[in-house]
Structure formats: C-alpha cells, structure tokens
C-alpha positions in Angstrom: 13.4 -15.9 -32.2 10.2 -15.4 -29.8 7.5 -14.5 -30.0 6.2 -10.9 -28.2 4.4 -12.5 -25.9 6.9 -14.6 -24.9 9.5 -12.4 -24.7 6.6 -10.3 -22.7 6.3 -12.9 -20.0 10.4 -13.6 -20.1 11.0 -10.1 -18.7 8.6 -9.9 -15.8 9.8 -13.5 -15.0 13.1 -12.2 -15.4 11.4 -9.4 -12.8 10.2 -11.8 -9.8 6.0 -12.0 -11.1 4.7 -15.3 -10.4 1.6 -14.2 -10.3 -0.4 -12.3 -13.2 -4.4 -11.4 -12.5 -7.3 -10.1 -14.3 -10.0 -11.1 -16.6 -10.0 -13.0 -19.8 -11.3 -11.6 -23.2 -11.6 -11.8 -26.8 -8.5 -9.1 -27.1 -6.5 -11.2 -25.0 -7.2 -14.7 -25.2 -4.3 -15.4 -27.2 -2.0 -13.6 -24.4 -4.0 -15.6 -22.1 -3.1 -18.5 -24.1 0.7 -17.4 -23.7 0.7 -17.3 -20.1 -1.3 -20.5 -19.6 1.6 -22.0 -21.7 4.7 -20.6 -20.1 4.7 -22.1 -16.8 6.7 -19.8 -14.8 3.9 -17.4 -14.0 0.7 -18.3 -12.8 -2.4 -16.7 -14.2 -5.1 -15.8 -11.4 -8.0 -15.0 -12.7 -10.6 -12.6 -11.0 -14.0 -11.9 -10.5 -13.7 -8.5 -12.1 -11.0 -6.1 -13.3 -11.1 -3.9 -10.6 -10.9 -6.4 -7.9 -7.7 -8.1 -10.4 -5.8 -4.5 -10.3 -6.3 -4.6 -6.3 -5.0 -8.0 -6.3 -1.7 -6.8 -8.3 -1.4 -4.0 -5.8 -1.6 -5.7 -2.8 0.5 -8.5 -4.7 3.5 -5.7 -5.5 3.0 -3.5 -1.7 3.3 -7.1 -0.6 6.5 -8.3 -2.1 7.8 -4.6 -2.2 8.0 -5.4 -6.3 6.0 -5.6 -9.4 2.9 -6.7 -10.0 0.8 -7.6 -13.2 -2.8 -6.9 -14.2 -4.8 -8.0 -17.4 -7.8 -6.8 -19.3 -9.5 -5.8 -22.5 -9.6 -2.6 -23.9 -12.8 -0.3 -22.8 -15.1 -2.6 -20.5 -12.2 -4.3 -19.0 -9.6 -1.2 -18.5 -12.2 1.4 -17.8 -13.1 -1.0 -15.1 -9.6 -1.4 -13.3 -9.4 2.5 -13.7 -10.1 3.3 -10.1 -7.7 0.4 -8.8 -5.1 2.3 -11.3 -5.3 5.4 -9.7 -5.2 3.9 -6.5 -1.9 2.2 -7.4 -0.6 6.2 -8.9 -1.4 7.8 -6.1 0.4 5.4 -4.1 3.1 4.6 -6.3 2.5 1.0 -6.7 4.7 -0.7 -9.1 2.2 -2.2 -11.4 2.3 -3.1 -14.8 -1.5 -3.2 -16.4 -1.4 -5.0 -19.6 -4.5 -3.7 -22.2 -5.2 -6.2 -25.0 -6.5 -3.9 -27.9 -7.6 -4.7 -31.2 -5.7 -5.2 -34.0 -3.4 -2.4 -35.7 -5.4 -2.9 -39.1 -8.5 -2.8 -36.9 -7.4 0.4 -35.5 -6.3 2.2 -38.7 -9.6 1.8 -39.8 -11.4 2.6 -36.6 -13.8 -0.5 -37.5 -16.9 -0.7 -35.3 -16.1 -4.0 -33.2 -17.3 -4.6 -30.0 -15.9 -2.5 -27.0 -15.3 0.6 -29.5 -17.6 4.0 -28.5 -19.1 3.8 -31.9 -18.3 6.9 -33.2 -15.0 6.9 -34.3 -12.7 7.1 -31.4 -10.4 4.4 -30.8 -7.4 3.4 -28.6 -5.3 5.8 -29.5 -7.8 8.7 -29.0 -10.2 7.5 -26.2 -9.4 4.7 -24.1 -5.5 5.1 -24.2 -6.2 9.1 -23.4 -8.0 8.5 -20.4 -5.2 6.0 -18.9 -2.8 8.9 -19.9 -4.8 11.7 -17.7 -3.8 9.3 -14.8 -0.7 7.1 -15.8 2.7 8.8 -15.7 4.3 5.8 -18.0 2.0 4.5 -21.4 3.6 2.2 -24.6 1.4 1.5 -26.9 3.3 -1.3 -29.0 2.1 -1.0 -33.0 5.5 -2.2 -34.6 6.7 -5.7 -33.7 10.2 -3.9 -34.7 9.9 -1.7 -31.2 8.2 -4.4 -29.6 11.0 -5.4 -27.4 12.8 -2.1 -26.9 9.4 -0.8 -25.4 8.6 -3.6 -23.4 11.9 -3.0 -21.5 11.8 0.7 -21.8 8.5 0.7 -19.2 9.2 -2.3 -16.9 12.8 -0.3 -16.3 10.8 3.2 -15.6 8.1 1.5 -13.7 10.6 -0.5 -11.3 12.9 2.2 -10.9 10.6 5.3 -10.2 8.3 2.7 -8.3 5.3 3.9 -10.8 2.3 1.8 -12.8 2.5 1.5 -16.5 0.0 1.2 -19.0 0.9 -1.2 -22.1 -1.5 -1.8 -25.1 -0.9 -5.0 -27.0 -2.6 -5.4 -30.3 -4.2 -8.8 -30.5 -2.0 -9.4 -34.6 1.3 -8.7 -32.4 1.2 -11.1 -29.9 2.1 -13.8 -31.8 4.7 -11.8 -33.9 8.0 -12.9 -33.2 10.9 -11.1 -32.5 14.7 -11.5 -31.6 15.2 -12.8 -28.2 18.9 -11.4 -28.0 18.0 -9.0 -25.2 17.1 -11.2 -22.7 20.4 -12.2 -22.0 20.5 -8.9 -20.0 17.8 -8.6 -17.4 16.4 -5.6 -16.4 17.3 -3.7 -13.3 16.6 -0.8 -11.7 17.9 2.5 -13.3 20.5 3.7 -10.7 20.8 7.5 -11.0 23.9 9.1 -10.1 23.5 12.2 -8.0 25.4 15.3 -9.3 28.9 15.0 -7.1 29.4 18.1 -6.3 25.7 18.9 -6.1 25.6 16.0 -3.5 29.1 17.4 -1.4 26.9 20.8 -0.8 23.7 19.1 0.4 25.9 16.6 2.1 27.6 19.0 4.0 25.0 21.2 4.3 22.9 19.1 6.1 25.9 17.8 8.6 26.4 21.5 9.7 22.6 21.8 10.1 22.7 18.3 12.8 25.9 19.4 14.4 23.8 22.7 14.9 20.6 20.7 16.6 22.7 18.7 18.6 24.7 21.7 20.8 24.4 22.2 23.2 21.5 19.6 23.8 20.7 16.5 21.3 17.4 17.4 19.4 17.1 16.3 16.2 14.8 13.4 14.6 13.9 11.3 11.8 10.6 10.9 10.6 10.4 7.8 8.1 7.3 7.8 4.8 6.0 5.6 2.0 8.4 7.0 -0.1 11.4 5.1 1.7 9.3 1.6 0.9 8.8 2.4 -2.4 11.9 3.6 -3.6 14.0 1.2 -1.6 15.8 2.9 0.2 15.3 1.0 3.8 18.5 -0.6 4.0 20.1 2.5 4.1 17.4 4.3 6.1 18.5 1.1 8.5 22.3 1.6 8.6 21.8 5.5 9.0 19.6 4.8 12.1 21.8 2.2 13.6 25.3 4.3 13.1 23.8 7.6 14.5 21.4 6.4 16.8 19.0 8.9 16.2 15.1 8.9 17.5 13.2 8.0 14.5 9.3 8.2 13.9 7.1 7.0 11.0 4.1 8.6 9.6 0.7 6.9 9.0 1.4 6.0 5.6 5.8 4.9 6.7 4.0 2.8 9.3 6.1 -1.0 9.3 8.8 1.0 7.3 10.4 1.0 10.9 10.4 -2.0 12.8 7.8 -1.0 15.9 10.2 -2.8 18.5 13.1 -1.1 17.4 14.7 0.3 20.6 14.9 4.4 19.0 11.2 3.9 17.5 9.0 6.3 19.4 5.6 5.7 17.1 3.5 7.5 14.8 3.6 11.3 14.2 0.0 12.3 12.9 0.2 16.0 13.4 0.3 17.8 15.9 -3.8 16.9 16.3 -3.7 13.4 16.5 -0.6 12.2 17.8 0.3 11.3 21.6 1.1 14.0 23.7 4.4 12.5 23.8 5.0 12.4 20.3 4.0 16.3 20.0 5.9 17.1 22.4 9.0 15.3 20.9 8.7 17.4 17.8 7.7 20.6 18.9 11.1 20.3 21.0 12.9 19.0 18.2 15.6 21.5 16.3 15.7 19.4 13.4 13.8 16.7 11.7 14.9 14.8 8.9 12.1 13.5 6.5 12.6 10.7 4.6 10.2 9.4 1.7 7.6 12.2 2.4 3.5 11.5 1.0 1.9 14.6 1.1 -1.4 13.9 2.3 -4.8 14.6 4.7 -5.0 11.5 6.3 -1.0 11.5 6.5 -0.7 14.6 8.1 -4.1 14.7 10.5 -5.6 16.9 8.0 -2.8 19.3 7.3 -1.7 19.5 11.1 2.1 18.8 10.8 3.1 21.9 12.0 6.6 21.8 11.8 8.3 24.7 11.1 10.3 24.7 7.6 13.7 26.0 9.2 13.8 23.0 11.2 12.8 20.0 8.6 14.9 18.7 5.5 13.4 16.4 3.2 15.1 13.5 1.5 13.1 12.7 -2.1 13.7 9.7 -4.8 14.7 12.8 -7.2 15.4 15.8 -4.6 16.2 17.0 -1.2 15.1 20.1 0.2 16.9 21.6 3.1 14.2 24.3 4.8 13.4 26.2 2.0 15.9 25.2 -0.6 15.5 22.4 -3.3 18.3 20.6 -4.6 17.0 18.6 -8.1 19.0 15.7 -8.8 20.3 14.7 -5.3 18.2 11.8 -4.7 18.3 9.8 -0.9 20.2 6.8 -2.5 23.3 7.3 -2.8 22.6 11.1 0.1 21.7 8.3 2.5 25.2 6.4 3.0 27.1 9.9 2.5 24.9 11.0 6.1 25.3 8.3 7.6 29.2 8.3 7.4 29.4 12.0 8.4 26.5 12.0 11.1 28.1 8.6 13.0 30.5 10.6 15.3 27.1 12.0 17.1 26.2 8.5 17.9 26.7 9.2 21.5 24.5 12.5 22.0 21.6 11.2 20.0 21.2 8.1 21.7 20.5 10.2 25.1 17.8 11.9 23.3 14.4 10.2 25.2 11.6 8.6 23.1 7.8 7.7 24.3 6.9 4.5 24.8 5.0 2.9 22.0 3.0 0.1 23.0 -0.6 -1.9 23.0 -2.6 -1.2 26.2 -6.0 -2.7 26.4 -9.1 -1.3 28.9 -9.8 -3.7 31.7 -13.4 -3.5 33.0 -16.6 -2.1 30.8 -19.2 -3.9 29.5 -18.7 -6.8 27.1 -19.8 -4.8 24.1 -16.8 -4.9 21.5 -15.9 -0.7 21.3 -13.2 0.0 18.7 -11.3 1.3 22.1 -10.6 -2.4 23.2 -11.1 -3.5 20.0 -7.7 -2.8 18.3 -5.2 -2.7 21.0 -6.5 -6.3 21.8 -5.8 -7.4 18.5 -2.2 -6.1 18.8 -1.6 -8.5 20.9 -3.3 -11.5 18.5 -0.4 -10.3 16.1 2.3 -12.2 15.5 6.2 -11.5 14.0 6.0 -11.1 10.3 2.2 -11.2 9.5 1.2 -8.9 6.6 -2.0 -7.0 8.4 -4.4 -5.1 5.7 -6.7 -2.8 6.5 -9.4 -1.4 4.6 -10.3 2.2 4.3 -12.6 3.1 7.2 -12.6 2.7 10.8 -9.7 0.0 10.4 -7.6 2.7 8.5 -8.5 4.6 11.1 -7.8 2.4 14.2 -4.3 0.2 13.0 -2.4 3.4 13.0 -2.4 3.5 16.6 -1.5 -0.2 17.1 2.1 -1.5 17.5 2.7 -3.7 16.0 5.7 -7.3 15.8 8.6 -7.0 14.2 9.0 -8.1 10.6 5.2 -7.5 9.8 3.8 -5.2 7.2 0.6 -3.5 7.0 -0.9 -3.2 3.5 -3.2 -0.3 3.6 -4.6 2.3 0.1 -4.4 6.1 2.7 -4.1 8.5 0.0 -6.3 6.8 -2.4 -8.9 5.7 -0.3 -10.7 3.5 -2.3 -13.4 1.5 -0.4 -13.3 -2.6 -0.4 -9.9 -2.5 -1.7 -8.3 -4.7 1.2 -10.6 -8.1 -0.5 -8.6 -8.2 -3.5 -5.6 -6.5 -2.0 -5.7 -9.7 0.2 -5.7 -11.7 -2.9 -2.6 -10.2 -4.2 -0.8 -10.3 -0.4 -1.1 -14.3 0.2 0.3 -15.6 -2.8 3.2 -12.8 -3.0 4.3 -14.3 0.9 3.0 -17.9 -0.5 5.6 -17.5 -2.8 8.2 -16.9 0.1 8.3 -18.1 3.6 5.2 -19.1 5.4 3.2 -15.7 6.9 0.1 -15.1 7.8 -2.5 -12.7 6.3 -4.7 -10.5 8.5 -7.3 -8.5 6.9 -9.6 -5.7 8.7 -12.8 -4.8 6.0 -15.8 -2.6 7.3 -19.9 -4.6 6.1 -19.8 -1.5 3.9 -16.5 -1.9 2.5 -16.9 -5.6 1.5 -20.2 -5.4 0.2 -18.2 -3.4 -2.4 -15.6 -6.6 -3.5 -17.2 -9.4 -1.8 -17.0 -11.5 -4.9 -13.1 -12.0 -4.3 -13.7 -14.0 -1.4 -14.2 -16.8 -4.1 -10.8 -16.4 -5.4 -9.2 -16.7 -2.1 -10.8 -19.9 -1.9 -9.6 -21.0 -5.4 -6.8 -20.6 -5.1 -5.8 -22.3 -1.6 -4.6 -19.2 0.0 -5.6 -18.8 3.8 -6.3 -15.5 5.4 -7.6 -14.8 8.6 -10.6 -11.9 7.5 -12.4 -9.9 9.9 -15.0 -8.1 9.4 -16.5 -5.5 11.4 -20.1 -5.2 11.6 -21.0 -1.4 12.3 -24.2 -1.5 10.3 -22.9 0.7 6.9 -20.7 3.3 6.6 -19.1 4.3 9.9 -17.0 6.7 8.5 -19.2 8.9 6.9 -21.2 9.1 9.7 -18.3 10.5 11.9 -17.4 12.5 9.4 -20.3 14.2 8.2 -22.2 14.0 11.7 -25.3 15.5 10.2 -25.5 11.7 8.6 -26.2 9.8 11.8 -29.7 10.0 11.8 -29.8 9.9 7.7 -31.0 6.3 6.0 -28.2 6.8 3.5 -25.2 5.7 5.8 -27.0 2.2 6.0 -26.6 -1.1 4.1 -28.5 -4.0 3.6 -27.9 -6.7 6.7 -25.9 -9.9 5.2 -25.1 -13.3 6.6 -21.7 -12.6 6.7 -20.5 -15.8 8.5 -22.5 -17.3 5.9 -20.5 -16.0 2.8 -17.4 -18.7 2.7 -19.7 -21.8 2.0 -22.0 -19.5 -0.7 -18.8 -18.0 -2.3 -16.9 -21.4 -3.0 -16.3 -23.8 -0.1 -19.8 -25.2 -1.0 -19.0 -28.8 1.3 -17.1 -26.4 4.4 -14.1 -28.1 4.2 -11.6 -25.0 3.3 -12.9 -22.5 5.7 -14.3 -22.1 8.9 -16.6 -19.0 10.3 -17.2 -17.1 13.2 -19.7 -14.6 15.3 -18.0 -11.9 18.0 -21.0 -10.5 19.9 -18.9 -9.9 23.1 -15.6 -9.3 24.5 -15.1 -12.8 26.0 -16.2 -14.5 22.6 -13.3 -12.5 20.5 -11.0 -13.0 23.1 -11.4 -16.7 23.3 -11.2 -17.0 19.4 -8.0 -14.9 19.8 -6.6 -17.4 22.5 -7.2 -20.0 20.4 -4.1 -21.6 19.0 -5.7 -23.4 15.9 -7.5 -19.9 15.3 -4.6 -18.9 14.9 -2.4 -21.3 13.0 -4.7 -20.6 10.3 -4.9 -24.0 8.4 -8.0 -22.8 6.9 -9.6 -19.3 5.1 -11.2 -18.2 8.3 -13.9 -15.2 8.6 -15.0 -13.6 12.0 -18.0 -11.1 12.1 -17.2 -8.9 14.8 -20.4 -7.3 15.8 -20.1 -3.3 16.7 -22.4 -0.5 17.2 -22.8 1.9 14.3 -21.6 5.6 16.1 -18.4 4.2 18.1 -15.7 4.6 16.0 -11.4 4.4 16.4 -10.5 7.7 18.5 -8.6 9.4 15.6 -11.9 9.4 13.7 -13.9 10.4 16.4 -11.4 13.4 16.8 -10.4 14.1 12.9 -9.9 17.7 13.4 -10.4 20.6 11.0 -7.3 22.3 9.8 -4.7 23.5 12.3 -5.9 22.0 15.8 -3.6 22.9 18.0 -2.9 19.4 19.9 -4.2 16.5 20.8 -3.1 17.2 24.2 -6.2 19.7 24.3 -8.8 17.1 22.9 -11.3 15.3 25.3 -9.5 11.7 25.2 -11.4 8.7 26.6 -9.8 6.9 29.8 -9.8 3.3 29.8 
C-alpha cells in the first residue's frame, strides 16, 4: 500500500520531473510534506504562482517533457491562470497540481478561507474556470479512482503534449491506496493511424512530390512547434536526410531544425517579413510540406503566408490535410517513416534545389550607440553549440528570429501567448531541466518593462545555484507598444519607472556579491569587450548586463510589422548596414 501522494510523486518520477515548483499553503502543506519527504524530486519553491507555472514551462519546453506546478485552490490557482493559458496555447506539457479542501469540506460548501463566500465551491467556481481554458481536468474525490485518474491525465497530457489540471483534496492525500500499478510506467499513448486511411494519404502525397519535382525540383518543407511538441523530430530528421529536401522553420519551429544544417535555408515569416530569398523560394515552390503547423499572427507575419492551398499539405499530431482535403486519424508519426521511404528515390533532384544563405552579419562603422540592428546579429556570434537562448516577449521576440543560431541550441520563447516577463521564471524552469543533464548554458533576453513584471524570480535563480547569463535591455518601457501603436510615442503611458538594474542581484539575494556579478553596456565597444570575454562567458556565476538602448529603435521585423496581406518584404524600405 501507498499512500496518494506517494503514489502521486512515484508516477511523475516514473515520468523524468526532478523538479516540482510553486507556492506552499494550508491546502497543500501536507503534499508539500510528501515531496519534501520523497527525495527523488526536488521542490522549488517560488516567489509567486504565476512566476512557479513559468518556471514549469520553461522547465518542460526545456527538457522537451513534463513539468509540475503547485498551488492552493483560488488565491494560488487563479494566480498561475495566465502562466496556464500560456502553457495551452502553446501546448506545454504541464501538470498543475490544485490542493483543494477537503471532500466533507466541499459537500457542505463550508465558508473557509479562499472560498467566494457565497456558496460556490471547487467544483462550481474555481475548477470551472480552469476548465474554460484546460483541455484535460481530474478532480480526484474517491481514493478508490485515485490512482486510475492520476494515470489517466499524466498519459493524455504526455501524449497530446497538453497541461492538466488535478485537484487534490487535502483528507486524500494521505489516503492510501494499492501500489500494484506502478510496476507499469506510463508512456505515451501511441495511436495507430487507420492502414488503409494512411496507404491513400501516403500515396497521395508521393504522387503530389513526384508532380513538383518534374520537370524541375521544387518542393519544400517548412518545420513548426508542433513537430517539438509531439515528438516527432527524429523522424522529421531521417525524412530530411533520405530525401534531401530544402527545409525551412517558422518563428515558432525555430531550433526544431538545426541552423547549420546544410539544406536549412532560415525562417519563413510570410511573405512580409522574410528575406527576399526566402520569398522567393516559396513563391517558386510547387509544393510545400508543413509539418507541426501553429496557427498564429506573430507566426505568420500577421496573416501573410500566402501560400496557395493547392500547393501546401499539412502533417498534424491527429490529421493531415493535403490542399483542401482533411484526413482525421492519420497522424505524422507513424505518415512520417511511410514518406520518407517512398520520397528517398528523389534524393538526387531535391538536393539540386538552391537554398539562401542563413547567417549572422553584423554593421561595421556607425556610432557606438547599441541599435537593435548591431545588436542581435552580434550576439549570434557570442552564442555557443547547445545554449538554451530565452527570449522574452518584446523586441527580443522580435529580434532572435532573425538570428542563426549553433547547433544543438534551443530557444525557449511564449509567441502565441505572449505573456510579458515570462522569460524570468521561464529561466528558472530552463537551468535546472539542462542542470539535470549535461552542462549548457542559459541566455536570457527580458525588455525593463518585461522584468519589472517577474523581477522577484531573480531571487530564486540565486537560491537555487543555477547560473544564467541575463540581459536586459534598457529601452526605457514598453518598446513594443510604442512601434506598434505609433500614436504612443509621445504618450507617458509607454514609460516605466527607471531602476538600478545592475543593482538588483545583490538586493534580490546575493546580499555579500559572491554568486553573481553585474554589468553596464552604454556603447558598442563595452558589449563587445564583455562578449570577448572568456570568463563572461564561462558563466561561473549568475551574471546580469544592462544593455542601454534608445526607446524608438526597435528589431526590423517590428519596425516593419505589416498589416494584413503586404505583399513582400522585398518592397519594404530595409536599412543597409
């Protein structure tokens, strides 16, 4: 026998969590208790919920797995809300675990602390609202279904890579139950496309490629979020390696592909925002194969793709369309393989077809003021094989699309969600996932505005030992909106209050200096002789730079975010360095 908590904590170890965070209450101290006990997992806790559900999310986006979040009922879940949505939007594995009160307590809707007072109670309040965003909810309230619920939403959340909401009563924690089960461990769900459903698409699609190919080679792949999160890059891998095939990634897909691949030819961003070359590779192409698509503005240059649907197929999780036709059922899985077998023998055209040149370029001459133009291509070349890079929303989102950058690195980065000062406990989450693995650095890009929104988690990165390399770029307030909305640029409410950022390590935690070191960018020479530095970079302590930037320059996609259905960026006024 277990107890629930126990067996709880036996299946996410089972899972690969190492790491739990959130924030300690009266509902679920004694879970609290639990972890603190078991050993295996480490409990983190945070500054706040919402900053402990970034944490998990950058924690799971890092390790490409599941991460774990923990609060009270009402205060303390109403408060992660926003990081939960971020997480659905996204689909973020993420398990957020909601200690509620008692089921006696909740029979007779007693008046305890946390409740609305009038009545409503877990099951009609709280519980609702995580169900208007959440596609998976348990609610355990019988230690009898206790386990076969627990494993029922860890399997969906894992294998449709989506966060789960479950409420545990604070009598049933301690309840025990068998512990039979967890001699199986959980997997992924593995479903098995329709065959003859998948011989049609399959074939279907070959005749499509041998199509684009004759009598000239033109046909792509575009790569998306969805083939991170529904692991399908190994096969996305072979595929591209057998055929040869040009492929391209989207904002969103961008690290899915190693950017020194040989056949990587960069980011397509509509037809508004990418390179010339890249626009002109798709408007040529007669065929583009989509894989993991994220519907989205900032994924698609506000709604400027542009292609044509009689030339694009789409490979889903659950689907595949093929121009206008959907197939249900025939996920990119087990599709993948099947293509890659029957699309090999046109190895030898498509590796003729030409791709741009995707690289970092950075202006010689100017003034020494840091402009997001230097800025960022300069940077790409600070980057180093494997870092996980995390950029907040903002001018950073903005700016990292364009950079290319090492192999093996991973950039970490909320561009559907958009939720501002994410990256600080995103961070969190990141360094002790890759702590937990081989050594890699951590590289986080957060706007003044954006980390005057989360700037208490800078204390838990010094806690708990982790050391990122943070920098922070000093625009004066909210950049973004000002491009954006430029009838703000001469408004007041753009503008924050001026903080000593350089100062904010010792303050938030390294009170004697001795964990962290801070810096001050004012010129180009400065930030390039931080960047040159080797110890700078070798990051043996939490280090925070304050680049200093005026408040109207801005990355060049932002300064150029079209309205709908901009022809090209070909026909935009670009800046030459």
């Amino acid at each position: 026998m277990i107890t629930i908590a126990d067996y709880l904590l036996t299946r996410l170890e089972q899972l690969g969590v190492k790491h739990m965070f959130g924030v300690p209450g009266e509902l679920n101290l004694a879970f609290c208790d639990a972890i603190e006990d078991f050993k295996k997992i480490a409990w983190v806790g945070g500054c706040n919920e919402l900053n402990s559900l970034y944490a998990a999310d950058g924690y799971a986006r890092a390790k490409h797995s599941l991460g774990v979040s923990l609060t009270i009922f009402g205060p303390g879940e109403l408060s992660a809300m926003n990081g939960f949505a971020g997480a659905v939007s996204e689909d973020v594995p993420i398990l957020h675990i909601v200690g509620v009160p008692s089921i006696t307590q909740q029979k007779e809707k007693s008046i305890v602390d946390h409740t609305l007072g009038d009545g409503r109670y877990v099951f009609d309040a709280f519980s609702n609202a995580a169900q208007e965003i959440t596609y998976l909810q348990a609610i355990l309230s019988k230690k009898e279904e206790a386990a076969a619920k627990i494993d029922k939403i860890l399997v969906d959340c894992i294998s449709w890579s989506r966060p789960a909401y479950l409420a545990l009563p604070t009598n049933l924690v301690t309840e025990k139950i068998s512990s039979e089960s967890l001699k199986f461990p959980l997997s992924r769900s593995q479903t098995q496309n329709d065959p003859a459903a998948e011989e049609f698409v399959a074939d279907r699609i070959t005749s499509l490629f041998a199509q684009a190919v004759a009598p000239q080679a033109d046909a792509i792949v575009l790569v998306d979020l969805g083939a991170i999160r529904h692991n399908v890059l190994k096969e996305v891998y072979d595929l591209l390696k057998r055929t040869g095939f040009p492929v391209y990634a989207t904002p969103m897909g961008k690290t899915a592909i190693d950017e020194t691949y040989e056949r990587y030819g960069g980011i397509y961003w509509g037809s508004a925002l990418s390179s010339p070359e890249v626009v002109k590779a798709f408007a040529e192409a007669k065929l583009v194969l989509s894989i993991g698509s994220f519907q989205g503005d900032f994924n698609s240059g506000n709604f400027n793709n542009n292609i044509p649907t009689d030339r694009m197929i789409e490979l889903h999780a659950d689907r595949t369309k093929i121009q206008d036709d959907i197939f249900p059922g025939v996920g990119m899985k087990k599709l993948i393989p099947k293509l890659s077998a029957r699309l090999e023998h046109l190895r030898h055209i498509a590796t003729q077809i030409p791709i741009p040149k995707f690289d970092n370029f950075v202006p010689q001459g100017g003034s020494e003021k840091i402009t997001h133009e230097w800025l960022w291509p300069r940077v790409g070349q600070f980057f180093k094989p494997n870092d996980v890079i995390v950029a907040d929303t903002g001018t950073a989102q903005y700016a990292i699309v364009d950079v290319r950058l090492p192999k093996g690195s991973d950039l970490l980065s909320q561009m559907r969600w958009a939720s501002i000062g994410w990256s600080i406990g995103a961070a969190l989450g990141a360094c002790l996932a890759v702590k937990e693995s081989e050594p890699r650095r951590t590289v986080v890009f957060v706007g003044d505005g954006s980390l005057q929104m989360t700037v208490q988690e800078l204390s838990s990165l010094i806690r708990t030992g982790v050391k990122p390399i943070i920098f922070v770029l000093n625009n004066s307030g909210y950049t973004t909106e000002r491009l954006l909305h430029r009838e703000s640029e001469q408004r007041k409410y753009p503008d924050i209050a001026q903080w000593d950022y350089s100062g904010l390590l010792r303050v938030l935690g390294d009170l004697d200096g001795t964990a962290s070191r801070s810096y001050q960018a004012r010129t180009k020479k400065e930030l390039t002789e931080l960047l040159d530095d080797e110890e700078f970079g070798n990051t043996k302590f939490i280090q925070l730079v304050e680049i200093f930037m005026d408040k109207l320059d801005a990355p060049w996609a932002l300064e150029n975010w079209p309205q709908r259905f901009v022809p090209t960026r070909a026909l935009l006024k670009r800046r030459i360095a």
